[in-house]
N, C-alpha and C positions, 0 to 999 in steps of 0.2 A: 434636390439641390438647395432649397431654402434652408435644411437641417443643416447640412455642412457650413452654410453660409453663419447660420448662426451659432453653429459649432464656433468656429474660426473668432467670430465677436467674443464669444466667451470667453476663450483661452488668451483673446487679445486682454480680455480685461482683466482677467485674472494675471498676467503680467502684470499693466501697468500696476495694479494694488500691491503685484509683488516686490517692486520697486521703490514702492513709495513707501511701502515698512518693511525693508528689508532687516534693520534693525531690530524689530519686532520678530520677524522668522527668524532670524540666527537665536536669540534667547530662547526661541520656545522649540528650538532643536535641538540646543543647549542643553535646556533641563531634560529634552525627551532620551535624548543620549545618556545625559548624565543618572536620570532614572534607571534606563535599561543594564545600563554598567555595574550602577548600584545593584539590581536584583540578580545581576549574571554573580556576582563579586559573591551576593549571598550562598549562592544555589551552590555556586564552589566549596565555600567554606562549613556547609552543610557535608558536602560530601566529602571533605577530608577531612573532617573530623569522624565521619561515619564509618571512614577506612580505621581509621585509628580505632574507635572506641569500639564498634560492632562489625566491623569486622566486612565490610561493603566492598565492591570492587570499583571502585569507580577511578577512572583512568586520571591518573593527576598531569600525566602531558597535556589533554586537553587546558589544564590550567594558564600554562605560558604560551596554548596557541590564539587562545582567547582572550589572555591579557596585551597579544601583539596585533589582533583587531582591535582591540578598544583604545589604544596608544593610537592606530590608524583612522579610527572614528574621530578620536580627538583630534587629530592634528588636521583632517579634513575639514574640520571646524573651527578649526582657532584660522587654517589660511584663510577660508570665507570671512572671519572679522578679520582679520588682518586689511583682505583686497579693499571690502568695505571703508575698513578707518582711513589708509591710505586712499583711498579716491575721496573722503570728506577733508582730510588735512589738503592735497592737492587744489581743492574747489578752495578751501577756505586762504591757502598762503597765494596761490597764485590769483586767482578768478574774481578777487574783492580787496577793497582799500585795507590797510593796514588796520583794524582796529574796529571792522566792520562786517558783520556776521554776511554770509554770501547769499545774495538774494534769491530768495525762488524764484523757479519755473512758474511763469502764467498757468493757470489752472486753466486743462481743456473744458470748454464751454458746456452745462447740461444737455441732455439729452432731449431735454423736455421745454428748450427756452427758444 
């Protein structure tokens, strides 16, 4: 019962840090997408050229069905910055003076204080 117990604290905390850089995550899911895309894009154009020059069988349907995930990868990631920027514009036009960056949240108190 203690391991669950502090199963449960971890995953709480590993929220909140997901929260607080959420910013941070979407870039470095960003570039991990946008890596993976890039090597998928190669591995294709490897093999349609390999149909062409030598003569390989490689199925070129696969190409437009995995350039229609990668359109869907992106777009799963552009709405995540999307929701993000709109709930920063939101916080910043409504929730703060005109002309005045929106205040933080109090910092939950140490562990150790």
């Amino acid at each position: 019962m203690k391991l669950l117990g502090r199963f449960k604290t971890e995953i709480l905390n590993l929220a909140t840090w997901s929260q607080k850089n959420l910013e941070r995550l979407i870039i470095l899911i960003g570039v991990c997408v946008m890596a993976f895309i890039l090597l998928v894009l190669l591995s294709w154009a490897v093999g349609y050229y390999a149909n062409g020059f030598f003569g390989f069988k490689f199925e070129l349907g696969s190409i437009w069905q995995g350039l229609g995930a990668c359109v869907a990868a992106i777009t799963g990631l552009l709405t995540v910055a999307g929701v993000n920027l709109g709930r920063q514009y939101i916080d910043a036009k409504f929730n703060s003076p005109p002309g005045q960056a929106p205040a933080r949240p109090p910092k939950p108190p140490e562990k150790g204080a």
